[in-house]
C-alpha positions, 0 to 999 in steps of 0.5 A: 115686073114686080120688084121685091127688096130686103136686106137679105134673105128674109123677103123670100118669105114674102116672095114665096107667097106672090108667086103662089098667087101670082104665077106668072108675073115675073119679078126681080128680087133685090137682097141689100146683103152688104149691109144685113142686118137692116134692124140695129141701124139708125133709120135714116140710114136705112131710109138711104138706103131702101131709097138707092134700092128702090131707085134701082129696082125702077131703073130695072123695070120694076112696076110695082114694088114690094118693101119685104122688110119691116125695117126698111117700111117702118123707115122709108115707105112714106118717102119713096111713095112721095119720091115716086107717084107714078110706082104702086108700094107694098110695105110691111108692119107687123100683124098687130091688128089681126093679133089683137083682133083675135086675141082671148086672153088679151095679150100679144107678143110681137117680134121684130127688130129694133128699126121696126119697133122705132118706126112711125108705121108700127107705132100708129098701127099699135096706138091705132088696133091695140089701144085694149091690149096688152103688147109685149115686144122682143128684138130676138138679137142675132136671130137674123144673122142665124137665118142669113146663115141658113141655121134654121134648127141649130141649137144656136138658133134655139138658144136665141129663140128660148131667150126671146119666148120662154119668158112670154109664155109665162104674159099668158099671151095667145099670139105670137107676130113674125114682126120680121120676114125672117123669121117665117123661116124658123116657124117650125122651131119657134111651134116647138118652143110655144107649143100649138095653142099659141097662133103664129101670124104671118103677114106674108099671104096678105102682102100677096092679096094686096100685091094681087088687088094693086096690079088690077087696080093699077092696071099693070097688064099681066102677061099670061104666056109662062114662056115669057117670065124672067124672074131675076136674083139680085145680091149686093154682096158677091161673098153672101149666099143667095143662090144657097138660100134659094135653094134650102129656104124655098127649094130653088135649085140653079137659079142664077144670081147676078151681083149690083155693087154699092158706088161711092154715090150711094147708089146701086149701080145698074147692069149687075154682073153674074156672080 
C-alpha cells in the first residue's frame, strides 16, 4: 500500500497522477485537514506534524510514502527518511530545475507557500539549478484556502491570482512553477491570466515516475488482481469536505471517508471511524 499525506486536498493532485500510472496499487490518502493550511506555520510545527502523520500511515500499512506537499517535504523529509530507514519517501520541492533548464528569457516565477520557500530543500535546489537565472517567488496568500473550499473559478480565487501574476508578466518570465499541490487545481485560471505562451510546471507526472521506479527497486511486490485494491480517505477533521473534493477535483463519486482525530499526544490516533 502506498501512503499519500498532505494537509488537505492538494495532494490529489499528486494522487491523481499515481493512479494513472500505477493502477492497481492500492493507497491510503491521509489529508491534515485540522490544520490546513500547512504554508503560514513555523517549520518545526509542520515537522511535528508530517512526522505524526507519517507515523500513522505505517501503522495502517503504508510501504512506501509520498509527502504530497511542498511545506510538509521542505520541513521533515530528511527527519522522517532518518526516523524510518526500512520506508521508501517521496517528497516534493518546486520545478525550479526544469524551469530554469528550459527558460529563454532567463526568468522564472515560482509559487508556493511560505513553509516552502523558508525550507533547506528548496533553498539547495534554487542555490543549486538556478545560480543563472532570474527567480521571482510569490506566497498567493488565501489561494489554498480558496481551493479547500472547492473555489476554483470564483472571482475571489481570480482576485487572488491576479495580485500574485499580473505583476510577473511584466519580469518577462516565461515559466510559472506550481511550488504548491494546490494549485494544479486552478491551472486553467491562472492559462487565462498568463496566456499560453507562458509554460506551467507541474511536478506531479514526475512524483509518479518516481513512485514507479522506487517500488521496482524497492522490491515492493505489486499485486496485479484489481479484485483485490482498497484504496482508503482519510481526514483529520470531521467538519472538512473530503469526500466533496474527491468528487469535484477529481470526479470520484461515493467514496467513503473515514475520520483519524489528533490525541493530546501528538499523535494521530489508529482505527479512523466513517465519517
Amino acid at each position: 500500500m502506498i501512503g499519500i499525506f498532505d494537509s488537505g486536498v492538494g495532494g490529489l493532485s499528486v494522487l491523481k497522477e499515481i493512479q494513472s500510472a500505477l493502477p492497481l496499487v492500492p493507497f491510503i490518502y491521509l489529508a491534515d485537514q485540522y490544520h490546513v493550511p500547512y504554508g503560514p506555520r513555523p517549520l518545526p510545527q509542520i515537522r511535528k506534524f508530517t512526522n505524526a502523520a507519517c507515523d500513522f500511515l505505517i501503522r495502517e500499512g503504508a510501504r512506501l510514502i509520498v509527502i504530497a506537499c511542498n511545506t510538509a517535504s521542505a520541513a521533515a523529509l530528511q527527519t522522517v527518511r532518518e526516523q524510518h530507514p526500512q520506508i521508501p519517501f517521496v517528497g516534493l520541492v518546486p520545478a525550479v530545475k526544469p524551469a530554469a533548464e528550459r527558460t529563454v528569457t532567463g526568468r522564472i516565477a515560482v509559487l508556493a507557500t511560505p513553509g516552502t520557500f523558508h525550507g533547506r530543500l528548496y533553498i539547495t535546489v534554487k542555490n543549486k539549478h538556478a545560480q543563472n537565472v532570474i527567480v521571482y517567488q510569490d506566497t498567493v496568500p488565501g489561494l489554498v484556502e480558496q481551493i479547500e473550499k472547492g473555489e476554483l473559478a470564483t472571482e475571489p480565487t481570480r482576485a487572488i491570482l491576479n495580485t500574485a501574476l499580473l505583476p510577473l508578466l511584466s519580469k518577462q518570465i516565461d515559466k510559472v512553477v506550481l511550488g504548491c499541490t494546490h494549485y494544479p487545481f486552478v491551472s486553467p485560471l491562472i492559462r487565462e491570466i498568463v496566456g499560453d505562451q507562458i509554460e506551467l510546471i507541474d511536478p506531479a507526472p514526475a512524483i509518479a515516475r518516481r513512485v514507479q521506479y522506487l517500488l521496482q527497486e524497492s522490491g515492493i511486490s505489486v499485486d496485479t488482481n484489481p479484485s483485490g485494491i482498497h484504496n482508503r480517505y482519510i481526514s483529520t477533521d470531521p467538519n472538512q469536505t473530503l469526500g466533496s473534493a474527491l468528487h469535484h477535483l477529481l470526479g470520484f463519486r461515493d467514496a467513503t471517508i473515514e475520520v483519524a482525530e489528533w490525541q493530546p499526544d501528538g499523535q494521530i490516533a489508529s482505527s479512523p471511524r466513517t465519517c
